[in-house]
PASEBA-1860 file (N, C-alpha, C; in nm, 3 decimals):
! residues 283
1> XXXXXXXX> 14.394/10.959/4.686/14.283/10.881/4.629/14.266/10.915/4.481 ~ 14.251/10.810/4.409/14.249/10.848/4.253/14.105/10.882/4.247 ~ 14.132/10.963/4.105/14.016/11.077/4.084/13.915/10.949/4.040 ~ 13.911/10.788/3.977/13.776/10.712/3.923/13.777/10.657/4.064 ~ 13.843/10.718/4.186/13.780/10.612/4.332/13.671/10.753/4.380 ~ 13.723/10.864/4.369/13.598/10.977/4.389/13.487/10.962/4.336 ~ 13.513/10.993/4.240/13.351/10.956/4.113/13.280/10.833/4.127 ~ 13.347/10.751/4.140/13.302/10.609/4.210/13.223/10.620/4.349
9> XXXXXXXX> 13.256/10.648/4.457/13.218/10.685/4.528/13.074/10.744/4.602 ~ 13.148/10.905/4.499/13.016/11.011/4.441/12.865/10.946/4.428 ~ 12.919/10.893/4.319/12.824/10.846/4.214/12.687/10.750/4.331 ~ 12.773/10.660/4.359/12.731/10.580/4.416/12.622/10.623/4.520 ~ 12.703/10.699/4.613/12.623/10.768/4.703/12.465/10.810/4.660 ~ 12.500/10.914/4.532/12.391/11.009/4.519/12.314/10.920/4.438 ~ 12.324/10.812/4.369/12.221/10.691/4.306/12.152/10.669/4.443 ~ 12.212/10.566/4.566/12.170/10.515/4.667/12.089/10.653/4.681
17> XXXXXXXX> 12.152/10.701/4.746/12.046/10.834/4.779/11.934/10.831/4.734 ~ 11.906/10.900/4.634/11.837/10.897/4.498/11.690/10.808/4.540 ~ 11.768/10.672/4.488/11.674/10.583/4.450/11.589/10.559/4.663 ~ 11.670/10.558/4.724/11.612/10.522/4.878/11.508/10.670/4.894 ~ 11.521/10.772/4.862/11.443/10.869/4.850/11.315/10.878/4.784 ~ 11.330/10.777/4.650/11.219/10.759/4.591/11.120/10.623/4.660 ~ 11.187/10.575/4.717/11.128/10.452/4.792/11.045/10.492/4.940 ~ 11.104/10.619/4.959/10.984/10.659/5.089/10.911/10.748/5.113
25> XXXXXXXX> 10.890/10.784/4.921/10.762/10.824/4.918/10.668/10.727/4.844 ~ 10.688/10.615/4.780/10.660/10.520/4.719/10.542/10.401/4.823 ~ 10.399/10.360/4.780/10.397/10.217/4.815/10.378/10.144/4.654 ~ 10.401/9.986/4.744/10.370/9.912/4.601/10.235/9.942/4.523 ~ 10.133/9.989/4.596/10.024/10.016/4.537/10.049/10.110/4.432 ~ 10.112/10.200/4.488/10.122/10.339/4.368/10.166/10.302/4.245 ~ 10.257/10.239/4.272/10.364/10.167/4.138/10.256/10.100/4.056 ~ 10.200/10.009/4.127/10.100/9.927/4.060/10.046/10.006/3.981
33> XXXXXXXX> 9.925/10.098/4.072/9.866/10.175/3.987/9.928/10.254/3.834 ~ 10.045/10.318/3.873/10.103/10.361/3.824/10.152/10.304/3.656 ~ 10.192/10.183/3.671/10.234/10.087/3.580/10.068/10.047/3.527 ~ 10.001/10.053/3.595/9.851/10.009/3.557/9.787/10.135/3.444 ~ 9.828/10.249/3.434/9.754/10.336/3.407/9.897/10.394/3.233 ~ 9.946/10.272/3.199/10.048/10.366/3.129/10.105/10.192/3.013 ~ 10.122/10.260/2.869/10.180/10.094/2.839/10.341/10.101/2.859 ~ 10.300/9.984/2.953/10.431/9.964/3.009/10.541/9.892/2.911
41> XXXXXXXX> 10.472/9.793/2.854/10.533/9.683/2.815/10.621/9.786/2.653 ~ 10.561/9.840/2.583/10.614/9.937/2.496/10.686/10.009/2.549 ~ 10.656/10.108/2.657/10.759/10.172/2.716/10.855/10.101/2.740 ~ 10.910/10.012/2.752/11.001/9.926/2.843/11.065/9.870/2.683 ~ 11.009/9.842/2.586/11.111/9.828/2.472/11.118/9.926/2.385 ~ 11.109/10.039/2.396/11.154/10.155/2.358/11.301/10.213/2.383 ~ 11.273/10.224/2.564/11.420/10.237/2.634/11.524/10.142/2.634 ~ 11.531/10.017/2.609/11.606/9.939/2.620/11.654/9.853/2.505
49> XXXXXXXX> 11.559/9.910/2.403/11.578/9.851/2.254/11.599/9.962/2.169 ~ 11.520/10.004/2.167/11.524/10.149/2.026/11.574/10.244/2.037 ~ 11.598/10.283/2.172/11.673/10.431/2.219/11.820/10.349/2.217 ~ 11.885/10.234/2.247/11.980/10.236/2.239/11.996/10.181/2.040 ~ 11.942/10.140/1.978/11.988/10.128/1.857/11.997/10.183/1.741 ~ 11.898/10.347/1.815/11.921/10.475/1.735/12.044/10.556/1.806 ~ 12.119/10.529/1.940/12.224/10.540/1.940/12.329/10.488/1.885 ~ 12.384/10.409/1.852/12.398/10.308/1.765/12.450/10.360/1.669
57> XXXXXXXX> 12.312/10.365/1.617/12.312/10.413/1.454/12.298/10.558/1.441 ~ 12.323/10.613/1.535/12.393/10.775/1.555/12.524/10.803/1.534 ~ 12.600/10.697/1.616/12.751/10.705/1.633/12.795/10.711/1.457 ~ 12.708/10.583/1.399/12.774/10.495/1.276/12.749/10.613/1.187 ~ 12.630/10.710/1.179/12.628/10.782/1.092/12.678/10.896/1.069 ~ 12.727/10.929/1.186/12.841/11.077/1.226/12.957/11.028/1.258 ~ 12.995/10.911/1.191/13.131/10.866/1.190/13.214/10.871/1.349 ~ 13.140/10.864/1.488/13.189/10.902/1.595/13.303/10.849/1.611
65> XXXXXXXX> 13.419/10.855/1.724/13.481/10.754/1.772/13.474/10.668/1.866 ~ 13.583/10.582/1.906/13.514/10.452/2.001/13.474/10.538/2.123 ~ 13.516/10.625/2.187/13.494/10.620/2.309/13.307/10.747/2.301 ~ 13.312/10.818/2.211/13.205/10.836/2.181/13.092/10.795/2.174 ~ 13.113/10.667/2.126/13.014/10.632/2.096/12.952/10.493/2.200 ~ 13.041/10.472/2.247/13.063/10.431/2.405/12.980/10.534/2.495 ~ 13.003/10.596/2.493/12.979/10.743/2.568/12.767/10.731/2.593 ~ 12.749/10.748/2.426/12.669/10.726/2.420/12.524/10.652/2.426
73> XXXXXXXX> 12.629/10.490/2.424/12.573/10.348/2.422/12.513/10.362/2.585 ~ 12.606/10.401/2.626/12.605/10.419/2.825/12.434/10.485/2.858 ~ 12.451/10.597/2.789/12.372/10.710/2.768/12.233/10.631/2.802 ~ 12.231/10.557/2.654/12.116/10.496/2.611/12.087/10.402/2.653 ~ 12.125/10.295/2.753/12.105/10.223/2.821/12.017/10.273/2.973 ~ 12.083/10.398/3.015/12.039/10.439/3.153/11.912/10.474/3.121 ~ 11.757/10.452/3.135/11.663/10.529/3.083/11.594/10.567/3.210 ~ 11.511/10.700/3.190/11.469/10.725/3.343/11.546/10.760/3.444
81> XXXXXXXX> 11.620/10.891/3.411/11.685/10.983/3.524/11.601/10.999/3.610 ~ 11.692/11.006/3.776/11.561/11.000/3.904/11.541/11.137/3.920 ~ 11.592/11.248/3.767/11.554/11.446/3.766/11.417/11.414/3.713 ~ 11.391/11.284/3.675/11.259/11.283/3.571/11.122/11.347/3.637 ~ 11.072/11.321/3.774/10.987/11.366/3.876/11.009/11.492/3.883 ~ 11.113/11.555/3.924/11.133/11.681/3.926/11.056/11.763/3.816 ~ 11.126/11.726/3.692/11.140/11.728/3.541/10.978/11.786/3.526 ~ 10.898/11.678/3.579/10.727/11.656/3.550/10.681/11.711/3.634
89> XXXXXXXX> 10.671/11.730/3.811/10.676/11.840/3.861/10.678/12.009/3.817 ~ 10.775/12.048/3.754/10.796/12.154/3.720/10.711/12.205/3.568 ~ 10.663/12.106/3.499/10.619/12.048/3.345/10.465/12.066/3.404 ~ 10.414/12.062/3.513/10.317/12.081/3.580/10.241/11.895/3.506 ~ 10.305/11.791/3.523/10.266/11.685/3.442/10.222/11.556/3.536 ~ 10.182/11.437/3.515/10.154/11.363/3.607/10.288/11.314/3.703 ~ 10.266/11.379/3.781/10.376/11.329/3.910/10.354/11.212/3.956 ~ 10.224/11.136/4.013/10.244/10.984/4.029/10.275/10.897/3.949
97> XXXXXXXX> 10.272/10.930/3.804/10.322/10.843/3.701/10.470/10.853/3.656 ~ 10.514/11.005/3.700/10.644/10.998/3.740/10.713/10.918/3.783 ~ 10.664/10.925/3.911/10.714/10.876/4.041/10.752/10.703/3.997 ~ 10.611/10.658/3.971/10.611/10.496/3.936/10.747/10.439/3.879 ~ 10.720/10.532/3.725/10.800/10.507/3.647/11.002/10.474/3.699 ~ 10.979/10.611/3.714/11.104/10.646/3.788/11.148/10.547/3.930 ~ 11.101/10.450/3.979/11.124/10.355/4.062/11.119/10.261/4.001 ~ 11.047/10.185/3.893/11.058/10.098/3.828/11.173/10.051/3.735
105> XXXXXXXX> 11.220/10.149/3.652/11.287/10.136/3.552/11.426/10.149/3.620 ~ 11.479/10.245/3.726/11.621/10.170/3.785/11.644/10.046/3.833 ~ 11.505/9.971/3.895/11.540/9.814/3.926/11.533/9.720/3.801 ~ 11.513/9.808/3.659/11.478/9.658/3.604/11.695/9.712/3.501 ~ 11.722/9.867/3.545/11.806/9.907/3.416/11.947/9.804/3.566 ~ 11.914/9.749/3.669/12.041/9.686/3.730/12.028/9.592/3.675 ~ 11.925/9.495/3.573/11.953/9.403/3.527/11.976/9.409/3.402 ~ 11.889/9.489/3.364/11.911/9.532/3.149/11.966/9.629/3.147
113> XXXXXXXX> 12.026/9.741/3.171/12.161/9.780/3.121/12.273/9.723/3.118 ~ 12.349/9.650/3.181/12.454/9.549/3.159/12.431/9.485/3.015 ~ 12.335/9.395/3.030/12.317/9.296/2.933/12.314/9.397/2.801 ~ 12.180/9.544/2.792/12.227/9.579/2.645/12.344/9.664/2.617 ~ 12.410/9.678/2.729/12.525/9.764/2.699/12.649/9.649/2.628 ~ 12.634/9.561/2.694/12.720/9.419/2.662/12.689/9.368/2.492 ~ 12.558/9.382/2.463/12.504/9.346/2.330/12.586/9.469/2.191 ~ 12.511/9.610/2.266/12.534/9.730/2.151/12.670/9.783/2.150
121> XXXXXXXX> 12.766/9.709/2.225/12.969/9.761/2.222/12.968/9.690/2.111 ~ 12.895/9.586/2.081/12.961/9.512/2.022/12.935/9.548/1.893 ~ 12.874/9.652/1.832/12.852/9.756/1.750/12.952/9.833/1.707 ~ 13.070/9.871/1.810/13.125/10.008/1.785/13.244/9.954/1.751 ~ 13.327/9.939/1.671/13.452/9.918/1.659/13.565/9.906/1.758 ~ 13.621/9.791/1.774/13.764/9.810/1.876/13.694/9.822/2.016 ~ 13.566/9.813/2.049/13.525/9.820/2.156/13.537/9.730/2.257 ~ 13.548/9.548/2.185/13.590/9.457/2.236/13.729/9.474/2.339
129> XXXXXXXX> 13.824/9.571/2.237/13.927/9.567/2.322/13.922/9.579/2.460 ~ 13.806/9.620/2.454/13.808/9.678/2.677/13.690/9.582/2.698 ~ 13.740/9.536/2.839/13.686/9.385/2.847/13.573/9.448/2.953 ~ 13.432/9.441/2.889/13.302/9.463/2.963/13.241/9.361/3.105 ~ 13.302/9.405/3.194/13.253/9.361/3.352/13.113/9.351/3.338 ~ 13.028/9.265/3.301/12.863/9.234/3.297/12.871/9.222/3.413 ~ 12.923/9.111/3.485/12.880/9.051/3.625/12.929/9.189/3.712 ~ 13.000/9.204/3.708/13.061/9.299/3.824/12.976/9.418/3.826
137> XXXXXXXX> 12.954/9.472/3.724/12.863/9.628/3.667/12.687/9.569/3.744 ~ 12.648/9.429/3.682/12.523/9.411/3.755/12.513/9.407/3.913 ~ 12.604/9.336/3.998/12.597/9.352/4.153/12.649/9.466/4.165 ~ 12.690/9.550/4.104/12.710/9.697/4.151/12.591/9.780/4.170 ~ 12.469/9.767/4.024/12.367/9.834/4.035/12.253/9.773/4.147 ~ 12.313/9.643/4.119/12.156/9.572/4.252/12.210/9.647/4.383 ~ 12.302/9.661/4.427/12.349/9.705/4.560/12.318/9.885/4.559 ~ 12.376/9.916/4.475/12.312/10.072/4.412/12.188/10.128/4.405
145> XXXXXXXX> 12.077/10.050/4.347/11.974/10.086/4.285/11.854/9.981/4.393 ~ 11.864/9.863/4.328/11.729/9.782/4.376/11.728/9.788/4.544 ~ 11.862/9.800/4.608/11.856/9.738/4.768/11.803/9.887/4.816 ~ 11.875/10.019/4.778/11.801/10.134/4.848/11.694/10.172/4.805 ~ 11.585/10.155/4.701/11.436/10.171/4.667/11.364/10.038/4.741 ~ 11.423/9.951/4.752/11.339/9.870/4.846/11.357/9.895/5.014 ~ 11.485/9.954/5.040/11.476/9.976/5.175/11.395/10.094/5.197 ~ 11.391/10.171/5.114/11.321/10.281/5.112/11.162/10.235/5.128
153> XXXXXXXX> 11.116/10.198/5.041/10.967/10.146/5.060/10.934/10.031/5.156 ~ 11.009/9.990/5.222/11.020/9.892/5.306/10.961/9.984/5.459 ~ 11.060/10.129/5.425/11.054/10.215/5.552/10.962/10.252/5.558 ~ 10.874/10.298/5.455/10.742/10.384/5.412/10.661/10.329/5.454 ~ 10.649/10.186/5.410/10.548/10.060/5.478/10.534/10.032/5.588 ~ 10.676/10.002/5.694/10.641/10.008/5.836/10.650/10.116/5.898 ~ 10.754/10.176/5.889/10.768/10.301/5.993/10.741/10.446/5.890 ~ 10.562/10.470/5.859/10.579/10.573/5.776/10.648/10.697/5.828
161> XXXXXXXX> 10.639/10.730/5.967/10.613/10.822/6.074/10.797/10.850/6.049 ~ 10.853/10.752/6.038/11.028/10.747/5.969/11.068/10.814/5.884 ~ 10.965/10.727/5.781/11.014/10.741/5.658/10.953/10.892/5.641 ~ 10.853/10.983/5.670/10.879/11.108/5.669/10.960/11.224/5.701 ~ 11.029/11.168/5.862/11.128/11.270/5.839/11.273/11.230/5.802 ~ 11.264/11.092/5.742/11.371/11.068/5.653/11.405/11.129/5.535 ~ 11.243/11.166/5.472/11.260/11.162/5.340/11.352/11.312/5.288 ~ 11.290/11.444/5.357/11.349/11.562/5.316/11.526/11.533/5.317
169> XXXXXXXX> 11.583/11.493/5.454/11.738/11.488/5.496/11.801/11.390/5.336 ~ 11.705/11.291/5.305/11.772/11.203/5.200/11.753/11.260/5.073 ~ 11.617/11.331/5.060/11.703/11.384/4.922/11.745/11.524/4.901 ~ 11.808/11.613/4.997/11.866/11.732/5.054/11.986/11.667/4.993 ~ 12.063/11.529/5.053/12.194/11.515/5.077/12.235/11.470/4.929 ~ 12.131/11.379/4.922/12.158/11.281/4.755/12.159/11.358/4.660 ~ 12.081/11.445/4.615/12.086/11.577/4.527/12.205/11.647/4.526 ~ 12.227/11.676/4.639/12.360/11.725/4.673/12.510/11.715/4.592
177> XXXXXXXX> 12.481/11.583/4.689/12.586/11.451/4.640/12.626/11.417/4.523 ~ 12.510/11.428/4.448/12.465/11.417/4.306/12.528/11.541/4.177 ~ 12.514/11.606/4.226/12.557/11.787/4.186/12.691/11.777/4.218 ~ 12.739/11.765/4.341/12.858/11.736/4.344/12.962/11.644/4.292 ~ 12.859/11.571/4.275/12.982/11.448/4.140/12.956/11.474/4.021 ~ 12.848/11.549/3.947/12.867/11.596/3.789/12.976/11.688/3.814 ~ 12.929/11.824/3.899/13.077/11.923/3.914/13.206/11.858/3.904 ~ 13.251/11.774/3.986/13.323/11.718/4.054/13.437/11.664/3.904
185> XXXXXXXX> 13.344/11.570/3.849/13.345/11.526/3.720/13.374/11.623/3.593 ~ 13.288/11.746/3.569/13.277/11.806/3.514/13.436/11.898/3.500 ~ 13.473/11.944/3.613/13.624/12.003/3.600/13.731/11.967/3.640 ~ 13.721/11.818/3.674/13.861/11.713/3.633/13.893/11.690/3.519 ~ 13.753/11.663/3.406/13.746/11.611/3.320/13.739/11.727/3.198 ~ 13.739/11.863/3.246/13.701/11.943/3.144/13.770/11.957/3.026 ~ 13.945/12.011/3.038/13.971/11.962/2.899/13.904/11.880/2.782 ~ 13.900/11.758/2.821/13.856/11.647/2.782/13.682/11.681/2.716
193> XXXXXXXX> 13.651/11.765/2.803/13.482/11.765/2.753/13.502/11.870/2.638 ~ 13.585/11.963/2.665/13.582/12.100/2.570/13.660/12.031/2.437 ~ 13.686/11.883/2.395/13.686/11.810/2.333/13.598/11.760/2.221 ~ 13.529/11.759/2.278/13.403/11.662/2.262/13.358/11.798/2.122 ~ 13.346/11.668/2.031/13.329/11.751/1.875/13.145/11.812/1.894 ~ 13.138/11.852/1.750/13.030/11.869/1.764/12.951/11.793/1.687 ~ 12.955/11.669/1.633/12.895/11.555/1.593/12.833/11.506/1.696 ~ 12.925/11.478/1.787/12.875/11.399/1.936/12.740/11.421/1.991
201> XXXXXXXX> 12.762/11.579/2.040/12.681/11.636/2.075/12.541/11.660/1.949 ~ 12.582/11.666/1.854/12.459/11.683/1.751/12.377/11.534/1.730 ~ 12.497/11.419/1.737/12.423/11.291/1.721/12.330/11.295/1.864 ~ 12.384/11.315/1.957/12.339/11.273/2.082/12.146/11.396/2.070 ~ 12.215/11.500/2.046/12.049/11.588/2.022/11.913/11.520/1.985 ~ 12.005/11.466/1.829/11.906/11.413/1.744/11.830/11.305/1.815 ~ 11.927/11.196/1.888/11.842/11.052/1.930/11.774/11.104/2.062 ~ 11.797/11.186/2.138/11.699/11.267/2.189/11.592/11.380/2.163
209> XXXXXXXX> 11.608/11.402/2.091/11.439/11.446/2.038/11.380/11.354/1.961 ~ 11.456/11.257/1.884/11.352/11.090/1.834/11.327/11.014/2.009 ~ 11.399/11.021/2.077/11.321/10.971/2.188/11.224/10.994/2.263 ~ 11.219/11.114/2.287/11.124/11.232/2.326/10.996/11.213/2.226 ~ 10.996/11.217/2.078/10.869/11.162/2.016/10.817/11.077/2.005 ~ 10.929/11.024/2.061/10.843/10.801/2.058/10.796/10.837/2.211 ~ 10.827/10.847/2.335/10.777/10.893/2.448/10.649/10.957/2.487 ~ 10.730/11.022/2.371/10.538/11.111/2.406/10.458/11.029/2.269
217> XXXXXXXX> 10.474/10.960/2.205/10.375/10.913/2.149/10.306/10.817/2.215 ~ 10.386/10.737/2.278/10.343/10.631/2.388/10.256/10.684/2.500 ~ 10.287/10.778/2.523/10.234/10.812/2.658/10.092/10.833/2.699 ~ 9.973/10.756/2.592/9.863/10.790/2.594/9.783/10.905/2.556 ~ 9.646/10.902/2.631/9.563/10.999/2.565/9.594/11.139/2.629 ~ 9.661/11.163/2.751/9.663/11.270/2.843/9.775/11.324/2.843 ~ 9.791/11.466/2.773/9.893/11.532/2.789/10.020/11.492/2.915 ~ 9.951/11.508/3.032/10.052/11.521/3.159/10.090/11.394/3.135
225> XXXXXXXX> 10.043/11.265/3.105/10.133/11.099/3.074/10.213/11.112/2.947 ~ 10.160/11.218/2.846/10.237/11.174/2.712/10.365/11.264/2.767 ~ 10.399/11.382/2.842/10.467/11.413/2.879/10.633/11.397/2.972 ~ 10.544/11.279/3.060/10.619/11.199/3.194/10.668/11.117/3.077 ~ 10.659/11.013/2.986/10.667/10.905/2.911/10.800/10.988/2.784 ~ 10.787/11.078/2.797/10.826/11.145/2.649/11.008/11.227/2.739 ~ 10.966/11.266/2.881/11.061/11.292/2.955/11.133/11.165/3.016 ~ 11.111/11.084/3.037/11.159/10.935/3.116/11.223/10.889/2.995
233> XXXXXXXX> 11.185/10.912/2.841/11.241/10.812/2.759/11.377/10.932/2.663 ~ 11.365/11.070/2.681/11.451/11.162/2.659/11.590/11.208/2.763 ~ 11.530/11.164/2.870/11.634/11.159/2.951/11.684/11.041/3.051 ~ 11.806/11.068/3.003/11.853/10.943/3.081/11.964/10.925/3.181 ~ 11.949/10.857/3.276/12.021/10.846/3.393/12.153/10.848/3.435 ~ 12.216/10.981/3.418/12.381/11.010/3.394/12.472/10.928/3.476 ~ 12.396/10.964/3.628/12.535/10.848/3.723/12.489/10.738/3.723 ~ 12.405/10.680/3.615/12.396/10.515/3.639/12.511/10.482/3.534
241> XXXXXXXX> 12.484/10.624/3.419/12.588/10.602/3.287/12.722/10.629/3.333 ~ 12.763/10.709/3.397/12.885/10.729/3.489/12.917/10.633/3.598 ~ 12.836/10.559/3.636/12.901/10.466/3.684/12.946/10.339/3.642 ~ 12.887/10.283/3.531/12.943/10.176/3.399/13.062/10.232/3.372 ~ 13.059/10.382/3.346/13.202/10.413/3.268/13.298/10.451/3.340 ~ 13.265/10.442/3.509/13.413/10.443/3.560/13.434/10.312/3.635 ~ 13.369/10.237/3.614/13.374/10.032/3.655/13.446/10.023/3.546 ~ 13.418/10.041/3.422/13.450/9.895/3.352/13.528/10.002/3.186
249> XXXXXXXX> 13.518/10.127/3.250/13.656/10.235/3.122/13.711/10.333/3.188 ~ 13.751/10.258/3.306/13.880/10.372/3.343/13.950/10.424/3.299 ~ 14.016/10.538/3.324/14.088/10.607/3.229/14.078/10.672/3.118 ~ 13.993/10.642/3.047/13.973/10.674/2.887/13.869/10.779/2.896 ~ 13.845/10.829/2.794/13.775/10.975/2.753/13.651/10.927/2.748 ~ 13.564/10.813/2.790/13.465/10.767/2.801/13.404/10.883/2.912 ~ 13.439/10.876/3.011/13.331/10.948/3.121/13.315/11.109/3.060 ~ 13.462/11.155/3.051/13.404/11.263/2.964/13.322/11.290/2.897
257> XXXXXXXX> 13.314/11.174/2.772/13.220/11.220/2.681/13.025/11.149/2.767 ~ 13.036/11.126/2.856/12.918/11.095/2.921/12.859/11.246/2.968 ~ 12.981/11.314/3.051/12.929/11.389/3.119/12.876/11.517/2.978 ~ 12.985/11.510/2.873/12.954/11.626/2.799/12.803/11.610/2.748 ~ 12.762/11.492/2.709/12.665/11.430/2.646/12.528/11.419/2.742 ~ 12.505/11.382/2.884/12.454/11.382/2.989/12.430/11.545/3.008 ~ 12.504/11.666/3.019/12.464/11.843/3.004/12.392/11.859/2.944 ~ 12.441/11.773/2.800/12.359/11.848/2.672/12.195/11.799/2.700
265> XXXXXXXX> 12.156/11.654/2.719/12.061/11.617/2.801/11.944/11.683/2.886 ~ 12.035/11.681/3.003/11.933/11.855/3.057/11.961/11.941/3.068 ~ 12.024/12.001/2.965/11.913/12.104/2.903/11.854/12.104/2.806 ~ 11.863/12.007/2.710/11.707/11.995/2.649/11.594/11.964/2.702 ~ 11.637/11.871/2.827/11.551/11.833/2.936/11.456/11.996/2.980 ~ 11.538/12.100/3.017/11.519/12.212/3.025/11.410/12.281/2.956 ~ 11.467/12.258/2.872/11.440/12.333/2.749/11.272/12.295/2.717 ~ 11.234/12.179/2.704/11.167/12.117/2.674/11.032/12.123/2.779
273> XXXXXXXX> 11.065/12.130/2.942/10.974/12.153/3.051/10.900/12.285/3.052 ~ 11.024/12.417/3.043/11.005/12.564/2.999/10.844/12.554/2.868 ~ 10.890/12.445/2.758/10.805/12.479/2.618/10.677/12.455/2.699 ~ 10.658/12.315/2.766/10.529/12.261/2.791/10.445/12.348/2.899 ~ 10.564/12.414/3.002/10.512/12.497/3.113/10.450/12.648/3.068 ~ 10.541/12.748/3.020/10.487/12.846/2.994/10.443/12.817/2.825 ~ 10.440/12.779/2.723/10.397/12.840/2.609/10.313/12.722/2.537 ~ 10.340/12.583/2.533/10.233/12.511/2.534/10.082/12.532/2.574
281> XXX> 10.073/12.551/2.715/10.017/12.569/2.756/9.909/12.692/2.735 ~ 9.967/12.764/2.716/9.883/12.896/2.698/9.803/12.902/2.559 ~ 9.880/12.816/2.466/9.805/12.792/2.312/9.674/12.714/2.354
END
C-alpha cells in the first residue's frame, strides 16, 4: 500500500472521528447559542480571507518556494483545529464557545477551503502546474467533515443515552488515529521536514501570532471568548490541510512542509495556553 493511500486513510478516519465526536456532545441549540454570543460574521472573514492572504503575503515576502508556500496556503485555509476545545479547556477559557465554533467552521471549511485554496495557488508561482481537484477535494470533506458532525448530533438528539457511551470510545480512537497519522506522517516524511528552511517556519510564526491578535481582538469583551476566538483563528486544522495535500499534491514536498508547519502550530498553540493558564492569570 503506498505511503499517500495510508495518510489518506489515517487522515480521514481521525477527521470523521473527530468531527462525529464533536457532534455528540453538540445540540443545535448550543451552536446557536454559541454563534449567538460571538461575531460570527467577522470571525468567519478573518479565517477565510485575511489569515489566508497574510499567508500569501508571507510566502511572497520570505521569498518561499512553490511547495512552501502551498504548504502554507493549505495551512490557512483549514481554520479551527478540532485540538481547539481541548486548547480552551486547558486555557481554562469558554468551552461552549469552543465547542460551537469548532463544529461550525469544519462544515462551512468543506465548502470554503476548496474554493479559497483554488483562489490563493493562484498567487504562488508555477502552482498552476498541479491541477487543483476543487470538486473532488469538496465531496471528500462533505463525506469527511459535514456527514459525521451531523450523524453525530443526529445521535445526541435521538438516542442521547447512545450517544453517551459513544462519545468517550469515539474520541479515545479518533485522537488516536489522529496522533497516529501526524507520527505516521511525521517519520516517512522526516528527511523532507528536517528540510524545511527556516523562513518557512519563521513566515508561518509570524502569520500566526497576526492571527492570534486579530482573534483575540474579535473575540469580545470576555477574556475566556477573546481567547477561544484568538485560538480557533491561530490554529489551524492540520488533517483537513493534510488531506488537500495528499488528494490533489501527491508526491511532492507539500505534505511535508504541512506537517513541519502544522508542529510549529502547536506549539505555539502550547505555548500560548501555558501564558494564559499559569501567568496571565495570576497578573
Amino acid at each position: 500500500m503506498k505511503t499517500e493511500t495510508i495518510i489518506r486513510i489515517l487522515t480521514i478516519s481521525a477527521l470523521a472521528g473527530l468531527l462525529g465526536a464533536v457532534g455528540l456532545r453538540l445540540t443545535l441549540g448550543q451552536v446557536t447559542a454559541a454563534l449567538r454570543k460571538c461575531r460570527f460574521v467577522p470571525i468567519l472573514l478573518v479565517n477565510f480571507l485575511i489569515v489566508p492572504a497574510l499567508s500569501v503575503a508571507g510566502a511572497r515576502i520570505f521569498g518561499l518556494g512553490r511547495e512552501t508556500a502551498i504548504a502554507m496556503i493549505l495551512l490557512a485555509a483549514a481554520p479551527f483545529a478540532p485540538v481547539v476545545p481541548v486548547f480552551a479547556r486547558m486555557a481554562q477559557a469558554d468551552l461552549a464557545l469552543a465547542a460551537g465554533l469548532t463544529s461550525v467552521f469544519p462544515v462551512l471549511s468543506a465548502f470554503l477551503t476548496p474554493i479559497i485554496c483554488e483562489i490563493a495557488l493562484k498567487a504562488v508561482p508555477d502552482a498552476g502546474a498541479i491541477r487543483f481537484n476543487l470538486f473532488g477535494v469538496l465531496l471528500t470533506l462533505v463525506a469527511t467533515i459535514t456527514l459525521p458532525l451531523a450523524m453525530g448530533m443526529l445521535i445526541h438528539h435521538r438516542r442521547p443515552t447512545l450517544g453517551q457511551r459513544l462519545l468517550r470510545p469515539v474520541e479515545v480512537i479518533s485522537e488516536a488515529v489522529g496522533a497516529l497519522s501526524l507520527a505516521f506522517v511525521t517519520i516517512t516524511e522526516f528527511g523532507a521536514i528536517l528540510q524545511t528552511g527556516w523562513q518557512s517556519l519563521l513566515a508561518m510564526a509570524l502569520v500566526a501570532e497576526l492571527s492570534l491578535g486579530l482573534g483575540y481582538w474579535l473575540g469580545g469583551g470576555l477574556d475566556g471568548s477573546r481567547q477561544v476566538v484568538a485560538l480557533g483563528t491561530s490554529n489551524r486544522n492540520i488533517a483537513l490541510a493534510l488531506l488537500v495535500a495528499v488528494q490533489t499534491f501527491p508526491g511532492t514536498p507539500v505534505m511535508s512542509a504541512v506537517v513541519a508547519n502544522g508542529l510549529l502550530l502547536i506549539l505555539l498553540g502550547l505555548l500560548h495556553v501555558a501564558w494564559w493558564r499559569f501567568v496571565s492569570r495570576r497578573r
